[in-house]
C-alpha positions in Angstrom: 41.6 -37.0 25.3 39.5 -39.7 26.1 37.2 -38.2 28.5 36.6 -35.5 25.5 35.8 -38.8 23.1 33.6 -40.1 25.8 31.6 -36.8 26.4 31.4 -36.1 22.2 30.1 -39.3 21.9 27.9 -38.9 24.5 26.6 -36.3 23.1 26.2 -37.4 19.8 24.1 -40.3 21.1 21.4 -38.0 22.8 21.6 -35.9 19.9 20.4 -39.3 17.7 17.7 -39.5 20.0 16.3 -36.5 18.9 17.0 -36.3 15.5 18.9 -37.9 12.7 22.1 -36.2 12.7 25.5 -37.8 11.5 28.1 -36.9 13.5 29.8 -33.8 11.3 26.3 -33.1 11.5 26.6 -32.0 15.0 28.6 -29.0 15.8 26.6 -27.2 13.2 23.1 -28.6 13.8 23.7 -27.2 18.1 25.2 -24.2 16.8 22.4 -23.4 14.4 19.6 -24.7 17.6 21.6 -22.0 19.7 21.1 -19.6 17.3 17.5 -19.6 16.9 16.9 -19.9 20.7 19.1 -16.5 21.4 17.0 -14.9 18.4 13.4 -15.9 20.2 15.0 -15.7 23.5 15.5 -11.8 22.5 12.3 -11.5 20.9 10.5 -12.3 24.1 12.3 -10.3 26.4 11.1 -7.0 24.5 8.2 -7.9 23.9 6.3 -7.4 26.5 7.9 -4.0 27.1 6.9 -3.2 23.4 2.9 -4.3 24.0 3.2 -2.5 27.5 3.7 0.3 26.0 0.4 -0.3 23.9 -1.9 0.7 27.1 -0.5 4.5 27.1 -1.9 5.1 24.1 -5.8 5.4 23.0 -7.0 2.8 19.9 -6.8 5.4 17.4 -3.3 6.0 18.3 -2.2 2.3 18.2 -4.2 1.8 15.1 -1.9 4.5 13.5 1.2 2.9 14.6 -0.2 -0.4 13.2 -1.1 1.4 9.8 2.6 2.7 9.9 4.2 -0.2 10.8 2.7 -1.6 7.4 4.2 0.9 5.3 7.5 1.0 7.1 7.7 -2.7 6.8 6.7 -2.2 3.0 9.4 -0.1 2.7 11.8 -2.2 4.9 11.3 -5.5 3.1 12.1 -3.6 -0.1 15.3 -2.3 1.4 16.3 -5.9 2.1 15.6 -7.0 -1.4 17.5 -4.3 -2.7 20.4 -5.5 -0.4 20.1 -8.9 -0.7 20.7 -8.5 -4.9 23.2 -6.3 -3.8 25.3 -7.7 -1.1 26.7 -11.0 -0.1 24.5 -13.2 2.0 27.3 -14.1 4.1 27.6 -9.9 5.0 24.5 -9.5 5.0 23.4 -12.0 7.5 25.4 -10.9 10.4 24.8 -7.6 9.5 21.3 -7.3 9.8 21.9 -9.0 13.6 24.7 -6.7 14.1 22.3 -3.8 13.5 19.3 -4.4 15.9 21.6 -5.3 18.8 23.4 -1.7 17.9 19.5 -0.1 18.0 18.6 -1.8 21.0 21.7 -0.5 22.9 20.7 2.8 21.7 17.1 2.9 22.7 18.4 2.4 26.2 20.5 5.4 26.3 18.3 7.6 24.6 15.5 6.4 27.0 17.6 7.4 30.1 18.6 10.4 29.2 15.6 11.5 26.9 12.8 14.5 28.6 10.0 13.8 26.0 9.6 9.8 25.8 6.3 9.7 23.5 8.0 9.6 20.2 10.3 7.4 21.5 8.5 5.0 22.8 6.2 5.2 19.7 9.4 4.8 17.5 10.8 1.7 20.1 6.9 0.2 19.0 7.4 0.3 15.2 11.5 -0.9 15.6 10.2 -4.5 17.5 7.5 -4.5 15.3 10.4 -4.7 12.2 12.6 -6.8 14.6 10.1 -9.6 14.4 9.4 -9.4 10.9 13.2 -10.1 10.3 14.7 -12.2 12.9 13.2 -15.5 12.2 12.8 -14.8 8.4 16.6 -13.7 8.0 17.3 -17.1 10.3 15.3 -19.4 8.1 17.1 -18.1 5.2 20.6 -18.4 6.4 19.3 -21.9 7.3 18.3 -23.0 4.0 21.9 -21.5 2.7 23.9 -23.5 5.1 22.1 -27.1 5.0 21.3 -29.2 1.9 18.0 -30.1 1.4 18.3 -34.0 2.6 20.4 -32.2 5.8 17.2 -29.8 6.0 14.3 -32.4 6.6 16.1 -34.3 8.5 17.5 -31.5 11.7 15.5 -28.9 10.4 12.6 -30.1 13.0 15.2 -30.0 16.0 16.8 -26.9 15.3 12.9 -25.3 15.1 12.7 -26.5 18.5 15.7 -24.1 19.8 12.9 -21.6 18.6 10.5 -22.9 20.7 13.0 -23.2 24.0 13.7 -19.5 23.5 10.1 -18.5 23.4 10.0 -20.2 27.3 13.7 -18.9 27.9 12.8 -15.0 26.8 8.9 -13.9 28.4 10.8 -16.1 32.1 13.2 -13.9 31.8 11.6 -10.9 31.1 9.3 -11.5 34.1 11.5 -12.7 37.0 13.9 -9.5 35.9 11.5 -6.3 35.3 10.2 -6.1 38.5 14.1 -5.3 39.9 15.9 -4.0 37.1 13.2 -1.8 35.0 12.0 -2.0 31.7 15.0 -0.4 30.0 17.3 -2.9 31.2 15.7 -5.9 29.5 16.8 -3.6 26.1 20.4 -4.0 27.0 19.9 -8.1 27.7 18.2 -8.3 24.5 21.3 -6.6 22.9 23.9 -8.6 24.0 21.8 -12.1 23.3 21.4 -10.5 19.8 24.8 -9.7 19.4 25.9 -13.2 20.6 24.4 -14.3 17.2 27.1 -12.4 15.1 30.1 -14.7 15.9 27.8 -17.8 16.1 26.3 -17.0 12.4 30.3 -16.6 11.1 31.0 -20.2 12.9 28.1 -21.8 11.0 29.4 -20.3 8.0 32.5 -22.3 8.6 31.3 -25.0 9.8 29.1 -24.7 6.4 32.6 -25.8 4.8 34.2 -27.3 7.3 31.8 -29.8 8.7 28.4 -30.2 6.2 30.8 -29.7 3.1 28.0 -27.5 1.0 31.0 -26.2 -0.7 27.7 -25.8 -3.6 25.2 -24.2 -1.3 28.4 -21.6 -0.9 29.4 -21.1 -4.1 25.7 -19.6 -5.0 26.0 -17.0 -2.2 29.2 -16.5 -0.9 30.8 -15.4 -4.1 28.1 -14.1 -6.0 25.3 -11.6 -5.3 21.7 -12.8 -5.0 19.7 -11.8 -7.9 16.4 -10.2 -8.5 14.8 -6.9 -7.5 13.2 -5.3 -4.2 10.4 -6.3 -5.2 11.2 -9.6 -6.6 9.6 -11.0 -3.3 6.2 -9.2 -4.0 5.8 -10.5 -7.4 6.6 -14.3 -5.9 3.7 -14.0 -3.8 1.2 -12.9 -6.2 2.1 -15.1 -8.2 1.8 -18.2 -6.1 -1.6 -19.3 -4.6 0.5 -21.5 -1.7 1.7 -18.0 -0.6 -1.8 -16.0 -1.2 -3.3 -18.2 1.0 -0.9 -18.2 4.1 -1.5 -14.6 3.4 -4.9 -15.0 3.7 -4.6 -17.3 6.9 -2.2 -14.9 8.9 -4.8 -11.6 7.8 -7.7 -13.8 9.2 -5.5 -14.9 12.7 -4.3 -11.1 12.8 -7.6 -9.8 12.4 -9.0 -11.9 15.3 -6.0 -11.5 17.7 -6.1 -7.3 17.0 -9.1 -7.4 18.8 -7.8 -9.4 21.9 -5.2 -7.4 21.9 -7.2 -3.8 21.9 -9.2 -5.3 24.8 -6.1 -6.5 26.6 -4.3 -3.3 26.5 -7.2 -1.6 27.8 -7.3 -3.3 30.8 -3.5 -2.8 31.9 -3.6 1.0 31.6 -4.1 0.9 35.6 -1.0 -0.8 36.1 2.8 0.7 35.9 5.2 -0.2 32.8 7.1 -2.6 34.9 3.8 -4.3 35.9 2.1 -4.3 32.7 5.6 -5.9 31.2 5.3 -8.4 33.6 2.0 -9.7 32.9 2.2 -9.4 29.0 5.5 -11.9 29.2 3.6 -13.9 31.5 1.1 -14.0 29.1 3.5 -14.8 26.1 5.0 -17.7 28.6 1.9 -19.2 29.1 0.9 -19.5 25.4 4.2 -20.5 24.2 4.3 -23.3 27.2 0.2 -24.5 25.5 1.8 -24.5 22.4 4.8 -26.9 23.0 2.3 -29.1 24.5 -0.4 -29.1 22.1 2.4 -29.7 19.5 3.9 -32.7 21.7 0.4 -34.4 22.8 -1.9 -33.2 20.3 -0.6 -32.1 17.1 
């Protein structure tokens, strides 16, 4: 027992040092940093085998899949705001995890055992494209459901970091691995880090009551359906010149970036997939590592 006290308060005091957590503030605020660092961690590791997929393909046929991806995100975001009026947040949450981790495990068996791979891999293309238009945006969300607002500014910056942890954690892992296990395999270690975040979201949720008692925050959610409609999120946006001008900042940096990234795929087409994965989670280490360090000694 006191070797338990010793090491919790051990960790509470290097916790302090990072941010300014109380101490029933610190099951939840590790869990929720775990989280976020399995979600990016996942991200990262398909990734690369996403954009080395990219170089098979002319720029007409990419710019399709882009042009698709923008309906079929239109049409998935609606989805969600039709579920999210719909369904509890605290179903839905884990649910929406539960479901990529499921898709994941199935684009690895129907990659193995599938004769004609083009639609396939075009159809893997637009899935990752949705999977990182949700993961972080459904995590943010379950984040501002679980911690107050005072609880928010205060851990919100250290839990953001288990974001940035992952995005080292995922393209390493994806580039020591591919080289001996193959592309399809980083699609089953993606699924099982996604589907690690299932039993972790229903802790948090307890923890929720049991530790941070928002008993409040729950009551709005957990008992009664969000309202609005799928389109609610639309309306917000046009409405609000904050939001029209991210929009406007992330068209601009997209814009710029598409035409790296048309240059970039054009070069690996010499390479094999395993190779070309290599180098685009290289790549998406190296970035992610300038970024930390801007943020730490410039930013």
């Amino acid at each position: 027992v006191n070797n338990n006290t010793a090491s919790s308060g051990l960790l509470q005091r290097a916790l302090a040092r990072a941010c300014d957590v109380q101490p029933q503030e610190t099951r939840a605020t590790l869990a929720s940093f775990l989280l976020v660092f399995l979600l990016m961690g996942s991200y990262y590791i398909v990734r690369p085998v996403r954009d080395a997929l990219a170089s098979n393909w002319t720029d007409a046929e990419v710019s399709w899949l882009w042009t698709f991806t923008f309906f079929i995100s239109t049409i998935a975001v609606s989805v969600y705001g039709a579920a999210i009026s719909r369904i509890r947040f605290q179903r839905l949450v884990p649910s929406v995890y539960a479901l990529f981790a499921a898709s994941f495990v199935l684009f690895y068996f129907a990659a193995r055992n599938s004769t004609e791979s083009v639609l396939l891999d075009k159809a893997f293309y637009l899935w990752v494209s949705l999977f990182s238009l949700f993961h972080i945006s459904v995590f943010w969300s379950f984040m501002a459901d679980t911690f107050s607002k005072p609880q928010a500014t205060r851990l919100f910056g250290f839990i953001g970091a288990g974001a940035s942890t992952g995005g080292l954690a995922g393209p390493a892992t994806a580039s020591l691995l591919v080289g001996d296990l193959g592309t399809n395999a980083l699609l089953l270690i993606a699924a099982v880090l996604i589907a690690l975040t299932v039993p972790l979201v229903r802790w948090l949720q307890q923890l929720k009551l049991t530790d941070l008692h928002n008993q409040a925050i729950a009551l709005d959610t957990a008992n009664l359906a969000i309202g609005g409609n799928p389109l609610a999120g639309f309306a917000e946006f046009l409405r609000s010149s904050y939001l029209l001008a991210i929009g406007l900042f992330l068209f601009l940096y997209t814009a710029i970036s598409a035409f790296v990234y048309f240059e970039l795929k054009n070069l690996l087409d010499v390479y094999d997939m395993e190779t070309r994965s290599q180098i685009w989670a290289n790549m998406d280490l190296a970035v992610n590592s300038l970024t930390i360090l801007v943020a730490v000694f410039a930013t």
